[in-house]
PDB file of N, CA, C and O in Angstrom:
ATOM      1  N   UNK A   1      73.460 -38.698 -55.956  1.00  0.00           N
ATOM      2  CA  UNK A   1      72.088 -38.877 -55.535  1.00  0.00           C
ATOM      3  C   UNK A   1      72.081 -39.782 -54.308  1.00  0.00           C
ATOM      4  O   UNK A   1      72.841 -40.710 -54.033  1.00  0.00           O
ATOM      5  N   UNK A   2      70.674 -39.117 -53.400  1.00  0.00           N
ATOM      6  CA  UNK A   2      70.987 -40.073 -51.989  1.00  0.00           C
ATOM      7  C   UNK A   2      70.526 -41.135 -52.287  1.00  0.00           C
ATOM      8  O   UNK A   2      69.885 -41.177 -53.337  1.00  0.00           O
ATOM      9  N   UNK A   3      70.713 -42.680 -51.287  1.00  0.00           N
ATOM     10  CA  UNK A   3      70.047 -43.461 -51.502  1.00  0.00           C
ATOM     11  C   UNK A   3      68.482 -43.789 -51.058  1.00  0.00           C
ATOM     12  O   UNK A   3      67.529 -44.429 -51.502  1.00  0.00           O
ATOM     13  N   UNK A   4      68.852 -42.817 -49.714  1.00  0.00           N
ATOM     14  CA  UNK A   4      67.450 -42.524 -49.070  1.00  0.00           C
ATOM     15  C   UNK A   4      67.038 -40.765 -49.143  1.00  0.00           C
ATOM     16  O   UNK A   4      67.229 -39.923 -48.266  1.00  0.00           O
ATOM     17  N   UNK A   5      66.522 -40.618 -50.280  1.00  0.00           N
ATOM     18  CA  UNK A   5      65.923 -39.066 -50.286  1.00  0.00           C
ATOM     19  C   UNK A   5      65.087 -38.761 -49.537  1.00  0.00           C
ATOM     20  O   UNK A   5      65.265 -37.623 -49.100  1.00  0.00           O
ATOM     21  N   UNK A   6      63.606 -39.605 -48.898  1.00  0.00           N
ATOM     22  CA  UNK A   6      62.990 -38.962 -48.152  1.00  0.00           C
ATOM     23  C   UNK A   6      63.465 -39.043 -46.495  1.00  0.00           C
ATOM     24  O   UNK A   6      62.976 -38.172 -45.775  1.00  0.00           O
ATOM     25  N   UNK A   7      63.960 -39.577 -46.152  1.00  0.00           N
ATOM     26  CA  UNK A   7      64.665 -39.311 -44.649  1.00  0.00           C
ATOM     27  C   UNK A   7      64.826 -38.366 -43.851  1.00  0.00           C
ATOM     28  O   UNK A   7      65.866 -37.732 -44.031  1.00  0.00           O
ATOM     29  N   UNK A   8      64.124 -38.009 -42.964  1.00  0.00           N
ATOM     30  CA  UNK A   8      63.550 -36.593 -41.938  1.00  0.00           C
ATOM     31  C   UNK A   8      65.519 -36.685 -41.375  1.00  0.00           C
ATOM     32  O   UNK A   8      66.446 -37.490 -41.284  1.00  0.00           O
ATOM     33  N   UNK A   9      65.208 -35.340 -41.159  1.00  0.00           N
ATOM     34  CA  UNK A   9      66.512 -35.288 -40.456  1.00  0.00           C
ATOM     35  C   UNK A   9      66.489 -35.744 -39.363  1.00  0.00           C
ATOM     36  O   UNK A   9      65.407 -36.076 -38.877  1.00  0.00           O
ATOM     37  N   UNK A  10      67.853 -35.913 -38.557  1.00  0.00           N
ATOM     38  CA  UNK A  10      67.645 -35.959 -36.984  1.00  0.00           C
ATOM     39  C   UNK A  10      66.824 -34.989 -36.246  1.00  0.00           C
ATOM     40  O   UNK A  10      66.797 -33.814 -36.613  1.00  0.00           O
ATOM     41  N   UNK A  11      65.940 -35.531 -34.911  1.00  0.00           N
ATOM     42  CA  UNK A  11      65.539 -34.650 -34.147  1.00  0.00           C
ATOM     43  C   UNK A  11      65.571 -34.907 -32.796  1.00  0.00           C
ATOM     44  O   UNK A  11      65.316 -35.982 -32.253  1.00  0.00           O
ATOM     45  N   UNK A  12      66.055 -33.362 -32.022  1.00  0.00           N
ATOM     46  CA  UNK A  12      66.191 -34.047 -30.416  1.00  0.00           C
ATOM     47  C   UNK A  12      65.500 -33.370 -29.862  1.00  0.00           C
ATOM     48  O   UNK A  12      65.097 -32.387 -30.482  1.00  0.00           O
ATOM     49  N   UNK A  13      65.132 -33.533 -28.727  1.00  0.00           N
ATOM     50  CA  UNK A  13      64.347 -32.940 -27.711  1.00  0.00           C
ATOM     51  C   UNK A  13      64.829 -30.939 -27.725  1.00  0.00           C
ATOM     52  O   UNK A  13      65.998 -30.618 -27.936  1.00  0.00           O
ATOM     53  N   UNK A  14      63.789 -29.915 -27.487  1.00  0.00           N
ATOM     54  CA  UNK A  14      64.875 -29.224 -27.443  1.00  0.00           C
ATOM     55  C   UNK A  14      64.859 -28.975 -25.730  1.00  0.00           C
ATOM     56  O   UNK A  14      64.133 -29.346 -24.808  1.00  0.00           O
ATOM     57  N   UNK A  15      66.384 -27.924 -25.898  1.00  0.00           N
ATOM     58  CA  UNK A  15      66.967 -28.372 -23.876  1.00  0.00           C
ATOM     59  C   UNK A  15      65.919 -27.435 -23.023  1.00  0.00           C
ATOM     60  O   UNK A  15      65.838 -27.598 -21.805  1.00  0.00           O
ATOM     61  N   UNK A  16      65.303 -26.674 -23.543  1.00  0.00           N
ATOM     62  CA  UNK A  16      64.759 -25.539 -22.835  1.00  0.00           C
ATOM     63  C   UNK A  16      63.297 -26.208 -21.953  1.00  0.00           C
ATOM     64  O   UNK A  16      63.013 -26.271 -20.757  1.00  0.00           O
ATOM     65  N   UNK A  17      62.455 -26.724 -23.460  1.00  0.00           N
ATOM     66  CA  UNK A  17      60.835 -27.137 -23.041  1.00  0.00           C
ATOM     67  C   UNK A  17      60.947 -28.504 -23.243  1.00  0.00           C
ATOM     68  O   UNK A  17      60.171 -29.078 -22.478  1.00  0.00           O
ATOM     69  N   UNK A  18      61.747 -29.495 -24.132  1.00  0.00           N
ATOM     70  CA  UNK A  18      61.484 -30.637 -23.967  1.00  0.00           C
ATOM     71  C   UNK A  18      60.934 -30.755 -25.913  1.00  0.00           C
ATOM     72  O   UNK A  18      61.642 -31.371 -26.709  1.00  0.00           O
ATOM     73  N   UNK A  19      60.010 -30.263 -26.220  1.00  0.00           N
ATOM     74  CA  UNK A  19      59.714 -30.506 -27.326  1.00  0.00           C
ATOM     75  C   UNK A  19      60.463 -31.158 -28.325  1.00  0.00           C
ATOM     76  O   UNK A  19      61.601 -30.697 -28.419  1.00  0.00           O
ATOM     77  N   UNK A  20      60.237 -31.958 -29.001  1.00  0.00           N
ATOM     78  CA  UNK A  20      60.592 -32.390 -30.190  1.00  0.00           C
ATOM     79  C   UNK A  20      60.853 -31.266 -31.719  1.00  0.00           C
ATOM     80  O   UNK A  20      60.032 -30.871 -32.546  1.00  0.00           O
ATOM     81  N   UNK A  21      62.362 -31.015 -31.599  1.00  0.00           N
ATOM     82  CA  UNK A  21      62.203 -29.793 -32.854  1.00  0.00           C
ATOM     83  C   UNK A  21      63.374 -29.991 -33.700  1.00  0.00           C
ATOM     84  O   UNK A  21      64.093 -30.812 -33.131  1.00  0.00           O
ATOM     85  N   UNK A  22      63.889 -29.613 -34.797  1.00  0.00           N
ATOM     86  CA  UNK A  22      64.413 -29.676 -35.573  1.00  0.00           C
ATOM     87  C   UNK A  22      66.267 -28.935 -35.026  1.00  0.00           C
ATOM     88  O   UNK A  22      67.433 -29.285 -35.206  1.00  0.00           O
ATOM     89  N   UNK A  23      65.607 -27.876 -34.370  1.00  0.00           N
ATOM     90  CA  UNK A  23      66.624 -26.888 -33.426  1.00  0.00           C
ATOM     91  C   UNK A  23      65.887 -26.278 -32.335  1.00  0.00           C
ATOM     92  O   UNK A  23      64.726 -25.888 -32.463  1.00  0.00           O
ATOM     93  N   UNK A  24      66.616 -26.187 -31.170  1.00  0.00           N
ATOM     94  CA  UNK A  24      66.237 -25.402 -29.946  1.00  0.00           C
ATOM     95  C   UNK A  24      65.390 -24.123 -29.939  1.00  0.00           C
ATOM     96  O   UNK A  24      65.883 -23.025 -30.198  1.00  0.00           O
ATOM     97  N   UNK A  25      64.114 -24.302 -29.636  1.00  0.00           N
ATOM     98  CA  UNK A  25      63.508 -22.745 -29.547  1.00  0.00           C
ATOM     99  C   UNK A  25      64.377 -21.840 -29.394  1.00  0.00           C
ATOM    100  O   UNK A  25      65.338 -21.956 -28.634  1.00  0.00           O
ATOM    101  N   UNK A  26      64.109 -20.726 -30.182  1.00  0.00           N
ATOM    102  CA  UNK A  26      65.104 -19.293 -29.533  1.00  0.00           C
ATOM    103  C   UNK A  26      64.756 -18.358 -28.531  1.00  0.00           C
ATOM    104  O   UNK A  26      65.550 -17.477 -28.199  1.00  0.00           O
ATOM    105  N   UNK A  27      63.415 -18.498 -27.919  1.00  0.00           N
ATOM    106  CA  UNK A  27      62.503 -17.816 -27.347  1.00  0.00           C
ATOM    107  C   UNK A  27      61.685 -18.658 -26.521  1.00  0.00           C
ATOM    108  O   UNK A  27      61.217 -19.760 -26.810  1.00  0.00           O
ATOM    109  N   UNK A  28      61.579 -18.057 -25.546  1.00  0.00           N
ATOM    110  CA  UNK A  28      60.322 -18.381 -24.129  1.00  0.00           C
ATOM    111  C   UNK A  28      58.964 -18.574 -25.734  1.00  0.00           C
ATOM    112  O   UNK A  28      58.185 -19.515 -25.885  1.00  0.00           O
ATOM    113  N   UNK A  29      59.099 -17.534 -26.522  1.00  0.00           N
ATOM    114  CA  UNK A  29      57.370 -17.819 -27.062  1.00  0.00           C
ATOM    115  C   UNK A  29      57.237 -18.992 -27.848  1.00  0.00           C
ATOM    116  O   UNK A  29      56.321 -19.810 -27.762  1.00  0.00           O
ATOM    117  N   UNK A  30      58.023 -19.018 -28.473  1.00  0.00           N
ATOM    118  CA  UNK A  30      58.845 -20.367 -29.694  1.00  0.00           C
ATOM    119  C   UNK A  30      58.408 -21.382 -28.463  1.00  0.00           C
ATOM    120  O   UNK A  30      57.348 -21.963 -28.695  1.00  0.00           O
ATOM    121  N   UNK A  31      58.983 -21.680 -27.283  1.00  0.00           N
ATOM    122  CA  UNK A  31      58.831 -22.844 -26.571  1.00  0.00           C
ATOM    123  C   UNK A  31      56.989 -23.320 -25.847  1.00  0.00           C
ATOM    124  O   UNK A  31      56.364 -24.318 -25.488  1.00  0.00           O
ATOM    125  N   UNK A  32      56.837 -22.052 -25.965  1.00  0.00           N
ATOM    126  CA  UNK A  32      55.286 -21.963 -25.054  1.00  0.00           C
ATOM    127  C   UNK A  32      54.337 -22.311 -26.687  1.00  0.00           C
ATOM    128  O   UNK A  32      53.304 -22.978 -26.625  1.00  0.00           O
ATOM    129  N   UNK A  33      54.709 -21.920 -27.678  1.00  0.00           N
ATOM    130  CA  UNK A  33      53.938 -22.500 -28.907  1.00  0.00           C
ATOM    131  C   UNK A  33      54.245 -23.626 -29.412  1.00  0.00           C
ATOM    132  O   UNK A  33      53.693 -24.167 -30.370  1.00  0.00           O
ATOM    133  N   UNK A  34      55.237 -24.064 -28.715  1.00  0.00           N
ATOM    134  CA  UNK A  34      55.635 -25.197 -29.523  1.00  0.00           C
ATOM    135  C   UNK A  34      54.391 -26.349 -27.882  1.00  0.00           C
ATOM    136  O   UNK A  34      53.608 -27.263 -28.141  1.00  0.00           O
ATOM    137  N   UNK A  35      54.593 -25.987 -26.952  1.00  0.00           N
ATOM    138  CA  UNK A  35      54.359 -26.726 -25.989  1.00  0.00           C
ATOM    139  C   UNK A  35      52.192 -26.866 -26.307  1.00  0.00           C
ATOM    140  O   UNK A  35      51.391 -27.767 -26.059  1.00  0.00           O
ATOM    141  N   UNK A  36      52.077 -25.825 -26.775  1.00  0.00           N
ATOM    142  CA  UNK A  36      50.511 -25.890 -26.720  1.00  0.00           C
ATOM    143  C   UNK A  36      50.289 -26.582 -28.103  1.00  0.00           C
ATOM    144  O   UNK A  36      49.177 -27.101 -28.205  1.00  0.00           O
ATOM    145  N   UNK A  37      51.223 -26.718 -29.343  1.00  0.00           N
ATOM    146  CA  UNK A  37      50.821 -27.407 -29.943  1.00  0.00           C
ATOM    147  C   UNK A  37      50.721 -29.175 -30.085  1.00  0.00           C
ATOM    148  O   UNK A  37      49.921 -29.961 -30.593  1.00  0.00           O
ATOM    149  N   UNK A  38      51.986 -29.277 -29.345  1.00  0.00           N
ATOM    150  CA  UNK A  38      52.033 -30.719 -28.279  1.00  0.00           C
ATOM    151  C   UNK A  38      51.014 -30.995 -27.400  1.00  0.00           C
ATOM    152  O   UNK A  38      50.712 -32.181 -27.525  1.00  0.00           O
ATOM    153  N   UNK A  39      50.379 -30.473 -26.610  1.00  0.00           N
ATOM    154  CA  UNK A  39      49.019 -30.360 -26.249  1.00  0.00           C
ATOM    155  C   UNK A  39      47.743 -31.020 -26.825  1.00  0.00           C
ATOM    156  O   UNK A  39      47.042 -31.967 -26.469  1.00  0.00           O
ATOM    157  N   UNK A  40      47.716 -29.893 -28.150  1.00  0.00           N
ATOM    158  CA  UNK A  40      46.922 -29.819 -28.886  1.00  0.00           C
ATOM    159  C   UNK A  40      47.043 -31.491 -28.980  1.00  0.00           C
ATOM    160  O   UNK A  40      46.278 -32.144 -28.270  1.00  0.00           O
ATOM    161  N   UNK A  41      47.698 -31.971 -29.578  1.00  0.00           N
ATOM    162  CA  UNK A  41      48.458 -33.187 -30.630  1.00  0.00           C
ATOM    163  C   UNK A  41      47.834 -33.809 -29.541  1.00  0.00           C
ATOM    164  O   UNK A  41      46.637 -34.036 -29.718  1.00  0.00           O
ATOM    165  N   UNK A  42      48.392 -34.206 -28.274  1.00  0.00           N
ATOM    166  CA  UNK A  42      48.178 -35.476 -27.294  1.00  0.00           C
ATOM    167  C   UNK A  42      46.712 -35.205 -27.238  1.00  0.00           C
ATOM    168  O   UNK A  42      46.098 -36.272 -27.260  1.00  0.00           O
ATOM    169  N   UNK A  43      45.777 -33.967 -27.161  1.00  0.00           N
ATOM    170  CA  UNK A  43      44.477 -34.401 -26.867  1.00  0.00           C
ATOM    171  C   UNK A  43      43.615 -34.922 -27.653  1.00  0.00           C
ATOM    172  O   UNK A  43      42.685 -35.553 -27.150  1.00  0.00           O
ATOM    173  N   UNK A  44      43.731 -34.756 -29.351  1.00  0.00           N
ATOM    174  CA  UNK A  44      43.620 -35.163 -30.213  1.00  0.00           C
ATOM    175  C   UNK A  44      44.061 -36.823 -30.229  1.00  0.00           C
ATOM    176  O   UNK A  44      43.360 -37.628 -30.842  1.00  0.00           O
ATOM    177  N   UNK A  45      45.191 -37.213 -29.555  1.00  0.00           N
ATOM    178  CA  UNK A  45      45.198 -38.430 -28.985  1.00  0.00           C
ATOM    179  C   UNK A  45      44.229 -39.348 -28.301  1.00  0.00           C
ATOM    180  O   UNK A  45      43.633 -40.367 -28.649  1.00  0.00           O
ATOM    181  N   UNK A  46      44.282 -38.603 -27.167  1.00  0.00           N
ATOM    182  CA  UNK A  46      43.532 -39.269 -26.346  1.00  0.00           C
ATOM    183  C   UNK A  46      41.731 -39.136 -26.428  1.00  0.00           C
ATOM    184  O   UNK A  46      40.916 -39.865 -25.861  1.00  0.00           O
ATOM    185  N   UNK A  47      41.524 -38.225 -27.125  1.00  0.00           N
ATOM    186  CA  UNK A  47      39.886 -37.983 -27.552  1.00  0.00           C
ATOM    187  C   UNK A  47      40.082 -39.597 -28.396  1.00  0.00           C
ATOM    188  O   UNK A  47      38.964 -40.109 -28.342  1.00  0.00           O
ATOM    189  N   UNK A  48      40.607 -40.118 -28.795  1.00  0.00           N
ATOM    190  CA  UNK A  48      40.442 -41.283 -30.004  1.00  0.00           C
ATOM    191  C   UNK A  48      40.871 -42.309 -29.153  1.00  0.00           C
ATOM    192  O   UNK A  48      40.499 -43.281 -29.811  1.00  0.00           O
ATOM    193  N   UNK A  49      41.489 -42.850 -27.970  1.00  0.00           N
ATOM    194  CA  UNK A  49      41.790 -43.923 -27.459  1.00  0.00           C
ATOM    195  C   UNK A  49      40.256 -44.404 -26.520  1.00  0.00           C
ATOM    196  O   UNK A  49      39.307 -43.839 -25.976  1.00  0.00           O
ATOM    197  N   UNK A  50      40.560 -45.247 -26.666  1.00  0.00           N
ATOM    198  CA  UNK A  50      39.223 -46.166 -25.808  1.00  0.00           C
ATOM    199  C   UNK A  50      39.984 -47.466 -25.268  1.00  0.00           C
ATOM    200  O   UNK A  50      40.773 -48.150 -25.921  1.00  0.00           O
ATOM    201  N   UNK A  51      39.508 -47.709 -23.670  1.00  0.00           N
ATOM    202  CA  UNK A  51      40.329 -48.773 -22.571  1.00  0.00           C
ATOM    203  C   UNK A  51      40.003 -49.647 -23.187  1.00  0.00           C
ATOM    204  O   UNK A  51      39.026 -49.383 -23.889  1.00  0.00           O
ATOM    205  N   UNK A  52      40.574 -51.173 -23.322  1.00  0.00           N
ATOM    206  CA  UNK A  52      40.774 -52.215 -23.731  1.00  0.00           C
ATOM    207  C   UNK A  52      39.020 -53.204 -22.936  1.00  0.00           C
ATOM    208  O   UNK A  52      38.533 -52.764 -21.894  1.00  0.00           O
ATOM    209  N   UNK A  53      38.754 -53.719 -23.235  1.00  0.00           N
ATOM    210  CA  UNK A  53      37.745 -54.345 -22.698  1.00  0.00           C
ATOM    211  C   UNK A  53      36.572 -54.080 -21.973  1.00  0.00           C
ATOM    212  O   UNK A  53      35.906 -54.722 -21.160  1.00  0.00           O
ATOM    213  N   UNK A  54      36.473 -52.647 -22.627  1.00  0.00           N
ATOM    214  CA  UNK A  54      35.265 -51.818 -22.451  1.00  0.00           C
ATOM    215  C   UNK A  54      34.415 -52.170 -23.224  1.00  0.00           C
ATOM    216  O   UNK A  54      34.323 -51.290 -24.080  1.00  0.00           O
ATOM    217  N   UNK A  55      33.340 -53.423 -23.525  1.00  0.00           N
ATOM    218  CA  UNK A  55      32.235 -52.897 -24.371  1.00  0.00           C
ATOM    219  C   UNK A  55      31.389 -51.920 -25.577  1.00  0.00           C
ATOM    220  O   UNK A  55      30.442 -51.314 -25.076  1.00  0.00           O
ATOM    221  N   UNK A  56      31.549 -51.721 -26.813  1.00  0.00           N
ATOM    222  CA  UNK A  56      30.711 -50.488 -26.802  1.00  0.00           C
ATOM    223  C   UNK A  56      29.504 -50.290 -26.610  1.00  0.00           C
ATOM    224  O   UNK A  56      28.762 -51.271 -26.587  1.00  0.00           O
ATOM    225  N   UNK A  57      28.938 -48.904 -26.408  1.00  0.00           N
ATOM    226  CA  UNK A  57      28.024 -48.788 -25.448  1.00  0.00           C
ATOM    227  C   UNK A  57      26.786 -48.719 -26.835  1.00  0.00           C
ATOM    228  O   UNK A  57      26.836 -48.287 -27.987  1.00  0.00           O
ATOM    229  N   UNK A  58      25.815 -49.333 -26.073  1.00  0.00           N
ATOM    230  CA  UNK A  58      24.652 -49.546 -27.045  1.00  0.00           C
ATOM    231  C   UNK A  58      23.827 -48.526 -27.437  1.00  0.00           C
ATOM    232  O   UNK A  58      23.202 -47.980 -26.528  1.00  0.00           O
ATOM    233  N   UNK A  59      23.636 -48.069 -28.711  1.00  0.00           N
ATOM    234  CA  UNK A  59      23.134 -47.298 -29.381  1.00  0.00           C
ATOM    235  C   UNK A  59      21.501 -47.416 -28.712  1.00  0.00           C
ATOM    236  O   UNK A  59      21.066 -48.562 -28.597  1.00  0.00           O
ATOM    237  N   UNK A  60      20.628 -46.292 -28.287  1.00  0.00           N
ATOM    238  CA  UNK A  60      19.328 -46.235 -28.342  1.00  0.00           C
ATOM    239  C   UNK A  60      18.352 -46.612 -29.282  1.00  0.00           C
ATOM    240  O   UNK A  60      18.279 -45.894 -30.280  1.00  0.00           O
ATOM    241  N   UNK A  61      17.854 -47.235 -29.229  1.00  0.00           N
ATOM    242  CA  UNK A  61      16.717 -48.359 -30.155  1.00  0.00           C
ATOM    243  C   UNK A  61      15.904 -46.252 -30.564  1.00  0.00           C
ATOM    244  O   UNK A  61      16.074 -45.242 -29.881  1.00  0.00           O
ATOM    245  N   UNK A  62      15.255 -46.388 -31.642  1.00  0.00           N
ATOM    246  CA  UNK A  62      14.716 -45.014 -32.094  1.00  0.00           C
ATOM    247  C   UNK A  62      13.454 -45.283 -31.956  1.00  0.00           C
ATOM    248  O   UNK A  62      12.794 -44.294 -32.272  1.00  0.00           O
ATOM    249  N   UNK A  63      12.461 -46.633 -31.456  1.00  0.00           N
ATOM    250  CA  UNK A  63      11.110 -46.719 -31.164  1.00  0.00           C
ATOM    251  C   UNK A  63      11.079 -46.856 -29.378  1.00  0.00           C
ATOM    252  O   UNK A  63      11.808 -47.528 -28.649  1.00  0.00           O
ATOM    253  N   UNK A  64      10.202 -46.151 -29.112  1.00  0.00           N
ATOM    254  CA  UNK A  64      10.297 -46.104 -27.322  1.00  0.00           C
ATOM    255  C   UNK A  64      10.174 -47.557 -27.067  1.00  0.00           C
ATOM    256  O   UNK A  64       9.792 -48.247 -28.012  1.00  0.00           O
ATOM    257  N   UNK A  65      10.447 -48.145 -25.905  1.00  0.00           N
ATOM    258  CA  UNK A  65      10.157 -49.298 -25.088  1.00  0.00           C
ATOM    259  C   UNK A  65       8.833 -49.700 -25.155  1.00  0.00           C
ATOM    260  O   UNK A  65       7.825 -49.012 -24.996  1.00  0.00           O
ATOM    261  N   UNK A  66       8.952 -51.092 -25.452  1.00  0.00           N
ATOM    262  CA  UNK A  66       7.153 -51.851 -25.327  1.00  0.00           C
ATOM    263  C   UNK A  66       6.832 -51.665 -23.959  1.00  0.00           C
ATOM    264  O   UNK A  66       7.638 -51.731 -23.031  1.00  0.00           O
ATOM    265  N   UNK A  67       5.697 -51.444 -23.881  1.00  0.00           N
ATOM    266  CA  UNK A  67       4.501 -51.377 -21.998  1.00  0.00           C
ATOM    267  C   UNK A  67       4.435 -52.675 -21.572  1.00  0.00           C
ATOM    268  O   UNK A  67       3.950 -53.626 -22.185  1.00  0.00           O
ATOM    269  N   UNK A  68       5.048 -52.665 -20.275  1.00  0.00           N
ATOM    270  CA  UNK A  68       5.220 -54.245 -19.567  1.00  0.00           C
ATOM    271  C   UNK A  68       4.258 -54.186 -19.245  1.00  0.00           C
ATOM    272  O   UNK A  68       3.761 -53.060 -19.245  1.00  0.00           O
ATOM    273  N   UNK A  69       3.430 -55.329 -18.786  1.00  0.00           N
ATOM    274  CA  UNK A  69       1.892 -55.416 -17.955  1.00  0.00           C
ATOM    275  C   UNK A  69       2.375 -56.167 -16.908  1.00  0.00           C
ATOM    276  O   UNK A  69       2.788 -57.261 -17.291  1.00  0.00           O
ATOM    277  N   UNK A  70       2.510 -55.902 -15.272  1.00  0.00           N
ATOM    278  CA  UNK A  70       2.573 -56.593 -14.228  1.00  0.00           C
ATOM    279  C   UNK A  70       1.296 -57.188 -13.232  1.00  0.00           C
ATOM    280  O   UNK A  70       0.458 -56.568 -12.576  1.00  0.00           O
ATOM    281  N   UNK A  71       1.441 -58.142 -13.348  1.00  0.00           N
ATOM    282  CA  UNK A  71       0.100 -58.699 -12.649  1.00  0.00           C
ATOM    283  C   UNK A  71       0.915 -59.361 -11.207  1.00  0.00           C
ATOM    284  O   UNK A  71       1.868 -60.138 -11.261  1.00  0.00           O
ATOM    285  N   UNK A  72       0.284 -58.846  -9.956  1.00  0.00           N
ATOM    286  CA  UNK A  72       0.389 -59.618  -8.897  1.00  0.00           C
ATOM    287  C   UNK A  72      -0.829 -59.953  -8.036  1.00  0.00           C
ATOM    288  O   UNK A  72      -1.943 -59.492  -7.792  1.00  0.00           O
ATOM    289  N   UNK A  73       0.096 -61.190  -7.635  1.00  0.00           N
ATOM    290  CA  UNK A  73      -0.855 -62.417  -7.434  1.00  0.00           C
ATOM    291  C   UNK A  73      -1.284 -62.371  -5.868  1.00  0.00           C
ATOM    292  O   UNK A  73      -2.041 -63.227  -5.411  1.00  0.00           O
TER     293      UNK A  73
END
């Protein structure tokens, strides 16, 4: 029995597209699906990151604005 059973195997880049895979695409299509699902993944990323010292932006009050009265003098 292992000592570490759940342990992912090694994984390397594969040489063709770059992707992260278990073994080298065998196919142009294998590489072009593997590449749009990497895609997929990073935009799903970046839809969720927000810049560091950005504020969040203030929710709209749900009663309209009070009527200023300007008087000049």
């Amino acid at each position: 029995m292992s000592a570490l059973p759940k342990v992912p195997a090694p994984q390397s880049p594969c040489p063709f597209c770059g992707v992260i895979a278990d073994v080298p695409h065998e196919t142009q299509e294998g590489c072009i699906a593997a590449l749009h699902t990497e895609i997929g993944r990073m935009r799903g990323i970046l839809a969720n990151l927000r810049p560091t010292g950005v504020r969040p932006l203030d929710e709209p009050a749900d009663e309209p604005p009070a009527a200023i009265r300007l008087a000049l003098d």
